[in-house]
C-alpha positions in Angstrom: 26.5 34.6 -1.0 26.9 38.1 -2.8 23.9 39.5 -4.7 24.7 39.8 -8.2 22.5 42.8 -8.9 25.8 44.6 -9.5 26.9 42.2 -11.7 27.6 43.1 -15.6 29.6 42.2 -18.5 32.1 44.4 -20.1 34.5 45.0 -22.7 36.8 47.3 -21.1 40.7 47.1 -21.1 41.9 49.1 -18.7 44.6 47.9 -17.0 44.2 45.8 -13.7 46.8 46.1 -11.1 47.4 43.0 -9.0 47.4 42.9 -4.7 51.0 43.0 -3.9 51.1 40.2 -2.1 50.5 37.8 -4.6 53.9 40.0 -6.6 53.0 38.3 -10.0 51.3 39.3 -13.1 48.4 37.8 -15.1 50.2 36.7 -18.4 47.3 35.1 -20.1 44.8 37.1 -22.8 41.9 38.2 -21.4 38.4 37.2 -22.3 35.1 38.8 -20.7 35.9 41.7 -17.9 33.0 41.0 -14.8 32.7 44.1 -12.8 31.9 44.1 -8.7 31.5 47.2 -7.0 35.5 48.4 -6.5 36.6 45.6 -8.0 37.3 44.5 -11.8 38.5 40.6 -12.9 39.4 39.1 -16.2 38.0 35.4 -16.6 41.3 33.3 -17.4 42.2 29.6 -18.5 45.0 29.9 -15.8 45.8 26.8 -13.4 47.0 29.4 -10.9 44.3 31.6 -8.4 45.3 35.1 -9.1 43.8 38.2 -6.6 42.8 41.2 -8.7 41.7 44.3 -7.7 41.5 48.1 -8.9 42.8 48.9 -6.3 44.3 47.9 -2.7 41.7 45.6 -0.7 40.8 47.3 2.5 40.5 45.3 5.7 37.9 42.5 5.6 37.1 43.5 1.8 35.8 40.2 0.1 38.8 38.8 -2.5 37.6 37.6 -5.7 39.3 35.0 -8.2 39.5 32.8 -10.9 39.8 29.1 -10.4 40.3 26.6 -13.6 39.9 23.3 -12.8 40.7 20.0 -15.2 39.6 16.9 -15.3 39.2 13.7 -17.1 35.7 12.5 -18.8 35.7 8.9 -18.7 35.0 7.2 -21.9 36.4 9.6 -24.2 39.9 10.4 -23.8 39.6 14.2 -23.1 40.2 16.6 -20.4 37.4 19.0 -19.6 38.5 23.0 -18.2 36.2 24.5 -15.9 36.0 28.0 -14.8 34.1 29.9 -12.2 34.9 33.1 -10.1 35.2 32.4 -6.7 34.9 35.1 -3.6 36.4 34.4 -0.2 34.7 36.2 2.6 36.1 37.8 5.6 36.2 34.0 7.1 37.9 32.7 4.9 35.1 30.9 3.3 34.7 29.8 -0.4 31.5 31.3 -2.3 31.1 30.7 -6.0 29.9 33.8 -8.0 28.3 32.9 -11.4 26.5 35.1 -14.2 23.0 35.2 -14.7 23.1 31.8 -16.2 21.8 32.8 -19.4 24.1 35.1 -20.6 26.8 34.0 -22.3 30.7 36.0 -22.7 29.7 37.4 -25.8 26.5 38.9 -24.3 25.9 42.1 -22.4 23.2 42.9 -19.5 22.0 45.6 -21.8 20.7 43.5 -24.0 17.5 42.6 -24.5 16.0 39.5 -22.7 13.0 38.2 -24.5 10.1 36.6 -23.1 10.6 33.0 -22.7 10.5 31.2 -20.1 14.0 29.7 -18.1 14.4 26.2 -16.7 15.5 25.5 -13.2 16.0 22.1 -12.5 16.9 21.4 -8.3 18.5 18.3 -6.7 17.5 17.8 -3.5 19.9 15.0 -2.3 22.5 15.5 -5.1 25.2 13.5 -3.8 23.3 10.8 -3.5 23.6 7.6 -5.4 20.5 7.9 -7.4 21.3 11.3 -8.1 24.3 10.6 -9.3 23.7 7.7 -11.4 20.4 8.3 -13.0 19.1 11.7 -12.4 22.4 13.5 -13.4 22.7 11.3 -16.4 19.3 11.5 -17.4 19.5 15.5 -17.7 22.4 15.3 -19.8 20.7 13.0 -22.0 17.7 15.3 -22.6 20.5 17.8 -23.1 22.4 16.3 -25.7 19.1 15.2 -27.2 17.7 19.1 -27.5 14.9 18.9 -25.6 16.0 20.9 -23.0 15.0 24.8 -23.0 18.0 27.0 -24.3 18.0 28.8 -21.0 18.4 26.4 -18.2 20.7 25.8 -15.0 20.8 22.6 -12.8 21.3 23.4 -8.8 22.7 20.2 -7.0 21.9 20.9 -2.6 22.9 18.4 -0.2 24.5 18.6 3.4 27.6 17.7 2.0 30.6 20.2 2.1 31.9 20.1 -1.4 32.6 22.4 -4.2 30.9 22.8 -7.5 34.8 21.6 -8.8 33.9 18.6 -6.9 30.5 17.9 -7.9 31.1 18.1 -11.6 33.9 15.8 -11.3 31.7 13.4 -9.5 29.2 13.7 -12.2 31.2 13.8 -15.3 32.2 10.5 -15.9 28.5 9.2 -15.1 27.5 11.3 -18.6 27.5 9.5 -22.2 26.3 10.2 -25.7 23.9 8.8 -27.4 25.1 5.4 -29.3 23.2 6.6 -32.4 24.8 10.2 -32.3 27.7 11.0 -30.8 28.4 14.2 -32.1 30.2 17.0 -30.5 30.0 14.6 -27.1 33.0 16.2 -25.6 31.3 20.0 -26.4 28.1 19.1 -25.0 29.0 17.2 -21.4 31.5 20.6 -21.1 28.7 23.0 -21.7 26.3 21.2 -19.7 28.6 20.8 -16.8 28.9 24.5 -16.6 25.3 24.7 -15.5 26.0 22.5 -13.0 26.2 24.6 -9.6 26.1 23.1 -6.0 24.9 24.5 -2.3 25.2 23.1 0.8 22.4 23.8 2.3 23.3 22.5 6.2 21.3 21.4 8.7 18.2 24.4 8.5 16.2 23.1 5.7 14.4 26.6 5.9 17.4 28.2 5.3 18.8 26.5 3.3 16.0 26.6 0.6 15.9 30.1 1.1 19.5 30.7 -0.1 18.7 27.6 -2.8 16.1 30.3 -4.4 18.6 33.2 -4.0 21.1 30.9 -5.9 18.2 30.4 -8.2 17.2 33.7 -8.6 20.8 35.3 -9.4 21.3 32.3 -12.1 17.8 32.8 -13.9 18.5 37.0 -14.0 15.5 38.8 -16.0 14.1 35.9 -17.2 10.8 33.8 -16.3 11.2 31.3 -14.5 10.0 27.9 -14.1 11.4 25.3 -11.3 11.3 21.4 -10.9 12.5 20.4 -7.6 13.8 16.8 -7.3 13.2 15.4 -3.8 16.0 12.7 -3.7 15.4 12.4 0.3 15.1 9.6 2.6 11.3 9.4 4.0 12.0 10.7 7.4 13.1 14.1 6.1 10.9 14.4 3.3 7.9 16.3 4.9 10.1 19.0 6.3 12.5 19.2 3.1 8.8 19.9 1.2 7.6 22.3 3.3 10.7 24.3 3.6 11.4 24.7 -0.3 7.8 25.3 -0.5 7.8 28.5 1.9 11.1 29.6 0.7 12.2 28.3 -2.7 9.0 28.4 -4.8 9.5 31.1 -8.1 6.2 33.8 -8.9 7.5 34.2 -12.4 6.4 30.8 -13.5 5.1 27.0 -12.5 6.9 24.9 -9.7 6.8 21.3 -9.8 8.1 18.7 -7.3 8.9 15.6 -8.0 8.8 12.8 -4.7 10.9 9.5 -4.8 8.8 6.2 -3.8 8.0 4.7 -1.4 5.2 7.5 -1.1 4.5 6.7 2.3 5.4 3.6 4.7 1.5 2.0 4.9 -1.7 3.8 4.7 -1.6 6.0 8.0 2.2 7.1 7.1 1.0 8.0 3.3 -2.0 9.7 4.7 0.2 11.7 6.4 2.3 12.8 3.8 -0.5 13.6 1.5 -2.4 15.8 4.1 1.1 17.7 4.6 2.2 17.7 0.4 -1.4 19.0 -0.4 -1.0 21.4 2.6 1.7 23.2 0.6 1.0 22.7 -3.0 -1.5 22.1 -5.5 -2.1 18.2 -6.7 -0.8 19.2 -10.2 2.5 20.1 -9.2 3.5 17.1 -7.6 4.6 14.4 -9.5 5.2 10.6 -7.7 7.8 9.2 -9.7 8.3 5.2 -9.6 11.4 4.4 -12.7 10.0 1.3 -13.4 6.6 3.3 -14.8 8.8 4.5 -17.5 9.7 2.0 -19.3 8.5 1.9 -23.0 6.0 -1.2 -22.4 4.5 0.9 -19.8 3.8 3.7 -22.0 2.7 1.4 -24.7 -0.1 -0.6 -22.9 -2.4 2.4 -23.7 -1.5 2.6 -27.4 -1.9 -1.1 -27.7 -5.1 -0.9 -26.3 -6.6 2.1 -27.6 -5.3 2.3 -31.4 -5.9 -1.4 -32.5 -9.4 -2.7 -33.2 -8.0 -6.4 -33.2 -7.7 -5.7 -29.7 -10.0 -3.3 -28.2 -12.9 -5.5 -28.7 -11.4 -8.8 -26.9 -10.0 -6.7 -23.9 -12.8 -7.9 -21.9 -14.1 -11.1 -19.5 -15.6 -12.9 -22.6 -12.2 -13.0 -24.6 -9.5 -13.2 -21.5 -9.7 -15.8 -18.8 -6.3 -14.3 -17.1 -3.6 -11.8 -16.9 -0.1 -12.5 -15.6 2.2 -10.1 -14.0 5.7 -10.9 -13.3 8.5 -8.7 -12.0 11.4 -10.9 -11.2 15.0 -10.2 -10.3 18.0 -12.6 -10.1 19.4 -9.8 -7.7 18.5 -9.6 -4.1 17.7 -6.6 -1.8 21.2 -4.9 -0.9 20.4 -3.4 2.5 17.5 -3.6 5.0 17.9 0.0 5.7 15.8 0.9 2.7 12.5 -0.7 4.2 12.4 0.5 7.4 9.0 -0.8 8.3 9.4 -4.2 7.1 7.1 -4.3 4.2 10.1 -4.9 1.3 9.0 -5.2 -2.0 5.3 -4.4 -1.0 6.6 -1.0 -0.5 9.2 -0.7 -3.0 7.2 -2.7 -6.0 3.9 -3.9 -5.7 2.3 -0.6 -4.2 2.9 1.2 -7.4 4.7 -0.5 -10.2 2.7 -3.5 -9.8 -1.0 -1.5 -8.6 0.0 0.9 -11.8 0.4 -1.6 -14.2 -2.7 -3.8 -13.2 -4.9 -0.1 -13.8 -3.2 0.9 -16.8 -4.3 -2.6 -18.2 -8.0 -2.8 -16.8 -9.2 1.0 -16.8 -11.9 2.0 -19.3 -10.9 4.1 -22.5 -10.4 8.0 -21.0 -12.0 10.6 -22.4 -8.9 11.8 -23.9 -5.7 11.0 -23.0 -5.0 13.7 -21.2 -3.4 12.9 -17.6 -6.0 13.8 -15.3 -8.6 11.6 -17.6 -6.4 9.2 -17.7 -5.6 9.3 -13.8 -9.5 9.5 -13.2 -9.7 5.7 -15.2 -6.7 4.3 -13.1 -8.7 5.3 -9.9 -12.1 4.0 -10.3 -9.7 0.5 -11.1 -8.0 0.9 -8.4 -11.2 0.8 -6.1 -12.7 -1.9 -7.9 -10.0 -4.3 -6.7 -11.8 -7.0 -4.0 -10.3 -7.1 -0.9 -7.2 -9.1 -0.8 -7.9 -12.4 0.8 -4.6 -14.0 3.0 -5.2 -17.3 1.5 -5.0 -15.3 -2.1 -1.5 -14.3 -1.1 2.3 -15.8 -0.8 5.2 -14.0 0.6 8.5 -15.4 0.7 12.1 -14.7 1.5 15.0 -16.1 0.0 17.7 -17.9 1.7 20.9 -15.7 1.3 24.4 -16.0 1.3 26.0 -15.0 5.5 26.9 -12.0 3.9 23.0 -10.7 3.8 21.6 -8.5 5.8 18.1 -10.2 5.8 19.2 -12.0 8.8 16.2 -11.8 11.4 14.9 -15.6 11.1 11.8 -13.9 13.3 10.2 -11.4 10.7 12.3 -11.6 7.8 11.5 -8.5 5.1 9.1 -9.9 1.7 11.3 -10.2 -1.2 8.3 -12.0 -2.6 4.7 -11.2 -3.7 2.4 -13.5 -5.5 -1.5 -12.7 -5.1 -4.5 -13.0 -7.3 -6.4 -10.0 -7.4 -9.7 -9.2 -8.9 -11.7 -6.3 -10.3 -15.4 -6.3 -9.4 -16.7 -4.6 -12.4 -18.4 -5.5 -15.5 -15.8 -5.6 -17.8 -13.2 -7.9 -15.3 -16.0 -10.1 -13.5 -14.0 -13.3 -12.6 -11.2 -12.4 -14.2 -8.1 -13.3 -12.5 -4.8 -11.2 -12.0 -2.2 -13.1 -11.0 0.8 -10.9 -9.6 4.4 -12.4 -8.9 7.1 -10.1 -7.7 10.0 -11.1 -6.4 14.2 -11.0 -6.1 16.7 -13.5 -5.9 14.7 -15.4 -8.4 16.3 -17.8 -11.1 15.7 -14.9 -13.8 15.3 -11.5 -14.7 11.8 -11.2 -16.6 9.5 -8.1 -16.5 6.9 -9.4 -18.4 2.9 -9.1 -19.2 0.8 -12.0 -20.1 -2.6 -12.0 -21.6 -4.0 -15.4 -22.1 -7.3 -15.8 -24.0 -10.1 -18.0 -23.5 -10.1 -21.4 -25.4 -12.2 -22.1 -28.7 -14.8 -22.6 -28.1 -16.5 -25.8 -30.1 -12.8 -25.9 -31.2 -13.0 -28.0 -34.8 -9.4 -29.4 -34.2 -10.0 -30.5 -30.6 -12.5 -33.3 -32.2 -10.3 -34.8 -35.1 -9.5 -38.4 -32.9 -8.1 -36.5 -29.8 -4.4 -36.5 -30.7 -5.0 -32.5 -30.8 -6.7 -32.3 -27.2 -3.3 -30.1 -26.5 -4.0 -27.1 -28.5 -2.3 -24.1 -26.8 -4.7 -20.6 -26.3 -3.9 -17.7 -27.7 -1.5 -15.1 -25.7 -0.7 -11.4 -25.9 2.8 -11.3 -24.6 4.3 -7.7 -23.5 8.0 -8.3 -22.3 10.2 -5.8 -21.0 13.4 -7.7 -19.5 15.3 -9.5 -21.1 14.7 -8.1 -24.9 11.8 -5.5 -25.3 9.7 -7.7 -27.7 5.4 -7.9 -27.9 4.7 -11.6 -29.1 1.3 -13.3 -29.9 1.0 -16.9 -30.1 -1.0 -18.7 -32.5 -2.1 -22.5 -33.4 -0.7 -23.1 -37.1 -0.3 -25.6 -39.3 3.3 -27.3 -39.9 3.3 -27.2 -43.2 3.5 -31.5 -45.0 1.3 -33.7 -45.4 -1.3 -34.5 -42.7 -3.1 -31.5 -40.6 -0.2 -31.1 -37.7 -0.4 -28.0 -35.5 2.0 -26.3 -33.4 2.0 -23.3 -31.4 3.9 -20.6 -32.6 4.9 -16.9 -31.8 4.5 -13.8 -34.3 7.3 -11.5 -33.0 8.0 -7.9 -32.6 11.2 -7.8 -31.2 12.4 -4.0 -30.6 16.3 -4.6 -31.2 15.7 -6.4 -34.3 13.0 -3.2 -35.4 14.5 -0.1 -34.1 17.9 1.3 -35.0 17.3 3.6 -31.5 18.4 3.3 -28.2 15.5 2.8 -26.0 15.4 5.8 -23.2 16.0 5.3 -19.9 13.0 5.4 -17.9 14.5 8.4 -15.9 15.0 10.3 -19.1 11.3 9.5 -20.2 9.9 10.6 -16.7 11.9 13.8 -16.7 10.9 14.6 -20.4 7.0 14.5 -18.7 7.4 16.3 -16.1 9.3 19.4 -17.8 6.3 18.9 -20.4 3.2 18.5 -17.8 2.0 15.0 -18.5 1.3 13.6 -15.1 -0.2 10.1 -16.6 1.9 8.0 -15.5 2.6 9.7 -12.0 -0.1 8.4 -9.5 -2.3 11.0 -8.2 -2.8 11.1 -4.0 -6.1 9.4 -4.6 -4.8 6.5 -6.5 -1.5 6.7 -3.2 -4.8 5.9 -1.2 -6.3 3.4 -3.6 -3.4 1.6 -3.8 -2.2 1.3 0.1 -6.1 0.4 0.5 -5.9 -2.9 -1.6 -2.2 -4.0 0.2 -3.5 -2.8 4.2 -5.2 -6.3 4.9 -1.4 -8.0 4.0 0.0 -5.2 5.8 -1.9 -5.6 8.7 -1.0 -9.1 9.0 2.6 -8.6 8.7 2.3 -6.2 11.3 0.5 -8.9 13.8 2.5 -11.8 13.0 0.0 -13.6 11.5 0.9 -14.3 8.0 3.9 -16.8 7.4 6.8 -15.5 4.9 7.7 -18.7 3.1 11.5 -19.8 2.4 12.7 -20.0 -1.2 16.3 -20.3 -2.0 18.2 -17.8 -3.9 17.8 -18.3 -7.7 15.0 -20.3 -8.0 11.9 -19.5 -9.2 10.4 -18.8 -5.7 8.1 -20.4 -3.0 7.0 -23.8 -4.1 3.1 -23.0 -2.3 2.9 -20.4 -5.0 2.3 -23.1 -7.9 -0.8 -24.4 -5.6 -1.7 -20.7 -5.3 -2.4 -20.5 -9.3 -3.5 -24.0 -9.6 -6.4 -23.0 -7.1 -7.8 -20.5 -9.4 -6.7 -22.9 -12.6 -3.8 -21.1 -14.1 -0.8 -22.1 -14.9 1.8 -20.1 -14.6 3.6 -20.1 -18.3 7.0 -18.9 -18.1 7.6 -21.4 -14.9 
C-alpha cells in the first residue's frame, strides 16, 4: 500500500488531461482535488473508472482512480453511493487509497488538528458470521446512537480476498435504526459505511498486522490514537493472531485493548496456556474476555438490585434464602460439532463463564466501589469458595436429534446438558444450594434467576385447621428470556369473605415499563470496553477459578467415566435430573 504522507486536499482547478488510452473526458463537476506526487484526481459520483493524470504515466507508474459503487440497504428502500480512490500497481493489483480518516472534503491538512483522541476499532475475522451479524451491527448502533468518538474508522482483516465495495455490501443490509428513532437512518448507515475499510491480511499474521497498523496509521493521520482489536478467531489461531498484532499493530499514541471471543481456553491446561501467552504480550487491563450472554440487562442489574435496595441487601444471606435456581435453556440445539472441538459442549460454551459469572455476580460480597477491578476482586474470592464438584452432584445429557444432526457418535456424545448443585463454603452461603441447569433442545427458551426464600417460620396461617399447610415461599424472580420481567411472589389474601390465600406475583415487566429498545448485549459490551469498565469481563484469575470448579467433570469426561444421559429433543431434559434436586430438597419451579 502507498504512504499517504504525500497526501493533501486542495482546491485547485487546473485542468486535468486524461491518459489517451482511455480517449474520453470526465463530464461530471468536480468536488475535492487529492494530490499524489505527479499525479492530480478529482473525486466523482461517476459509475465509470476514469485514469487521470497530469501528465503521461511512465512505464510501471502506479494508475489511480475513482470507483463509485451502489447498492441497495435492505429495509429501507434506498440505494447507497460509495466512493474510494483506488491505485493499481505495476501487477496489476487493486489497493484502496483513503484520506486520513478524519478529514472530511471540506477540510484541509493545514488545518489545525486538536488534541483529542481518535478511535480505531479492528476486526480480526471480519467475514466471519459473528462479525457480520453482531459485531458490525452493534458498531453501527453505537453510531447512530452518538456514542461513538467523532473521529473514528473501523478496519475489517480476514484472509479473504475481497474488496472494501464488497465488504460494505455484505455489511449493509445487517445495519438498522433504532425503532424509537429512526432519524436520518439512510444518512447515518451511508456515513458509517464510509469508515468501513477492509485488508487481507494472508497467511503471515506478522505481516499482516504490520500492514493492518500502517492502514491504521494512514487513516488516524495527526491525531491520537486509541485501538480496540476484536479477535473474532477460531482457538487454534488465536495465540499467534495475539502475538502478531501485539508486536506489530499496537499504537504509542494512546491505549490498546483486545477483546478475545469464548471459549477462553479448551480445559484448564489449554486456558493456562493462553493466559501465560496473552499476559506475555499485554497487560491484564487491556484484555477484555467477552461472553454476549454477560451483557444482557438482568446481568448488569443483579448488582443494582443488590446493592441499592435495603429490602434486599439484608435477606441476601443463608438465614433468609434456602436456594438459588439457575436456568439457561434453549429449544434450539447445537448446530455443528466443529465448535467444541474437545468435547466438553456447553461446559465450554456456557457454564464456564455465563453460568460461573452469574453464580459470582449473585454471591460476591458488596465491592469497595464499583469499580471493575473491585468488583472482579469480589467475583474471585467467590469463585474459589465453590466446593469441589462432586460426580454424583452432576447430570449431563444429550438430546436425541433428528438424522440430520451432527451429534452422531453414540460412544461420547458432546453435553448439551448441565445440571449440578454447587456450593459456596463461606459464611454468608453455608449450605446454601445452587442449582445450575443448562441445556439445548429443551421444551423452552427461559434464561431465568430464581431466589427462593426460607419458609415462615412459626407461620400463623400454617396452624388455622391445616387447609393452609400449602402456603407458597416467597421468590425473587429475575427473567431474561422470554419477556425481561423481575417478579416477587407473595401469599395474599383473595379478597370475600373467609381468610383465603393465594400466591401471587408483583410484576415489573420491562415491555409494559419502558418505551426503549433493550440493547443488544454486543452493543452494551462494546459501549464498556471503548469506556474501560472491565466488570463484567472475567479477569485471567477468575479464567482459572472458573476451569478449577468444572476440571473434576472434565476429567471424567475425558476418562469415560461419567455417563451422558439421553433426553429427547424438546423436553425438559434428563429425567435423573428431578432426583438430582429432590436429593438436596428442591423442587425445581418452572418444571
Amino acid at each position: 500500500m502507498a504512504s499517504l504522507s504525500s497526501v493533501s486536499l486542495s482546491t485547485s482547478s487546473s485542468e486535468i488531461s486524461i491518459f489517451p488510452s482511455t480517449n474520453r473526458k470526465l463530464a461530471v463537476l468536480p468536488t475535492a482535488v487529492r494530490t499524489f506526487p505527479g499525479q492530480t484526481i478529482k473525486k466523482t459520483r461517476t459509475q465509470m473508472i476514469n485514469v487521470a493524470h497530469v501528465q503521461p504515466p511512465e512505464v510501471n507508474k502506479p494508475h489511480c482512480s475513482i470507483r463509485s459503487t451502489s447498492f441497495n440497504v435492505e429495509g429501507t428502500g434506498s440505494t447507497t453511493s460509495l466512493d474510494e480512490e483506488v491505485k493499481v500497481d505495476a501487477s496489476g493489483m487493486e489497493v484502496s487509497i483513503k484520506l486520513p480518516l478524519f478529514e472530511t472534503p471540506s477540510s484541509s491538512t493545514d488545518a489545525e488538528t486538536d488534541d483529542s483522541a481518535s478511535l480505531s476499532v479492528a476486526v480480526i475475522g471480519a467475514t466471519g458470521l459473528l462479525a457480520r451479524t453482531k459485531i458490525f451491527p452493534a458498531l453501527f448502533a453505537l453510531y447512530y446512537s452518538g456514542h461513538l468518538p467523532e473521529k473514528f474508522g473501523i478496519f475489517g482483516y480476514s484472509r479473504k480476498n475481497l474488496t472494501e465495495d464488497h465488504l460494505r455490501a455484505i455489511i449493509a443490509p445487517t445495519l438498522s435504526c433504532r425503532i424509537d428513532h429512526q432519524e436520518n437512518c439512510e444518512e447515518k448507515m451511508d456515513a458509517f459505511l464510509k469508515r468501513i475499510f477492509y485488508l487481507n491480511g494472508g497467511y503471515d499474521n506478522r505481516e499482516g498486522m504490520s500492514n493492518l497498523n500502517t492502514l491504521m496509521e494512514e487513516g488516524e493521520g495527526k491525531f491520537g490514537a486509541n485501538r480496540i482489536f476484536y479477535l473474532s478467531v477460531p482457538q487454534e489461531a488465536l495465540i499467534d493472531v495475539a502475538s502478531s498484532l501485539a508486536e506489530k499493530a499496537q499504537t504509542q499514541r494512546g491505549w490498546n485493548r483486545v477483546i478475545i471471543e469464548k471459549p477462553f481456553g479448551l480445559g484448564l491446561f489449554s486456558s493456562h496456556q493462553l493466559t501465560n501467552s496473552l499476559l506475555s504480550d499485554f497487560e491484564e487491563k487491556q484484555l477484555y474476555r467477552i461472553d454476549h450472554l454477560l451483557g444482557r440487562n438482568t446481568i448488569e442489574n443483579l448488582a443494582v438490585l443488590r446493592f441499592s435496595n435495603v429490602v434486599f441487601m439484608p435477606l441476601w444471606n443463608r438465614s433468609y434464602i434456602h436456594n438459588i435456581q439457575v436456568t439457561f435453556s434453549e429449544e434450539l440445539g447445537m448446530q455443528t460439532s466443529a465448535r467444541y472441538p474437545n468435547g466438553y459442549g456447553i461446559l465450554g460454551d456456557v457454564v464456564h463463564s455465563h453460568i460461573f459469572q452469574t453464580v459470582a455476580l449473585l454471591a460476591m460480597e458488596p465491592p469497595v466501589t464499583l469499580d471493575g477491578e473491585d468488583i472482579r476482586y469480589e467475583k474471585v474470592k467467590v469463585l474459589k469458595s465453590i466446593r469441589k464438584l462432586e460426580s454424583s452432584d452432576v447430570i449431563l445429557g444429550h438430546y436425541e436429534a433428528d438424522s440430520g444432526s451432527n451429534f452422531k457418535d453414540k460412544d461420547n456424545p458432546i453435553p448439551t446438558y448441565f445440571g449440578a448443585v454447587l456450593y459456596v463454603d463461606n459464611a454468608r452461603w453455608d449450605g446454601v444450594p445452587f442449582l445450575i441447569k443448562a441445556g439445548r433442545g429443551l421444551k423452552k427458551n427461559r434464561v431465568e434467576i430464581r431466589i427462593q426464600f426460607r419458609r415462615v417460620p412459626g407461620n400463623l396461617y400454617n396452624k388455622d385447621g391445616g387447609h393452609m399447610q400449602n402456603l407458597a415461599t416467597n421468590d425473587l424472580i429475575l427473567r431474561d428470556v422470554p419477556d425481561e420481567a423481575i417478579l416477587v411472589r407473595i401469599n395474599n389474601k383473595i379478597p370475600g369473605l373467609g381468610m383465603n390465600l393465594e400466591a401471587s406475583e408483583l410484576n415489573l415487566l420491562y415491555k409494559d415499563k419502558y418505551n426503549v429498545e433493550i440493547t443488544d448485549s454486543y452493543e452494551q459490551l462494546l459501549h464498556d470496553v471503548i469506556d474501560g469498565d472491565n466488570h463484567l469481563f472475567m479477569r485471567s484469575d477468575e479464567v482459572e477459578a472458573a476451569w478449577n470448579v468444572l476440571s473434576p467433570v472434565l476429567s471424567e469426561l475425558d476418562n469415560n467415566n461419567v455417563t451422558v444421559e439421553r433426553y429427547n429433543f424438546g423436553s425438559k431434559g434428563p429425567d435423573k435430573a428431578g432426583n438430582l434436586w429432590a436429593k438436596h430438597g428442591v423442587q425445581w419451579l418452572d418444571d
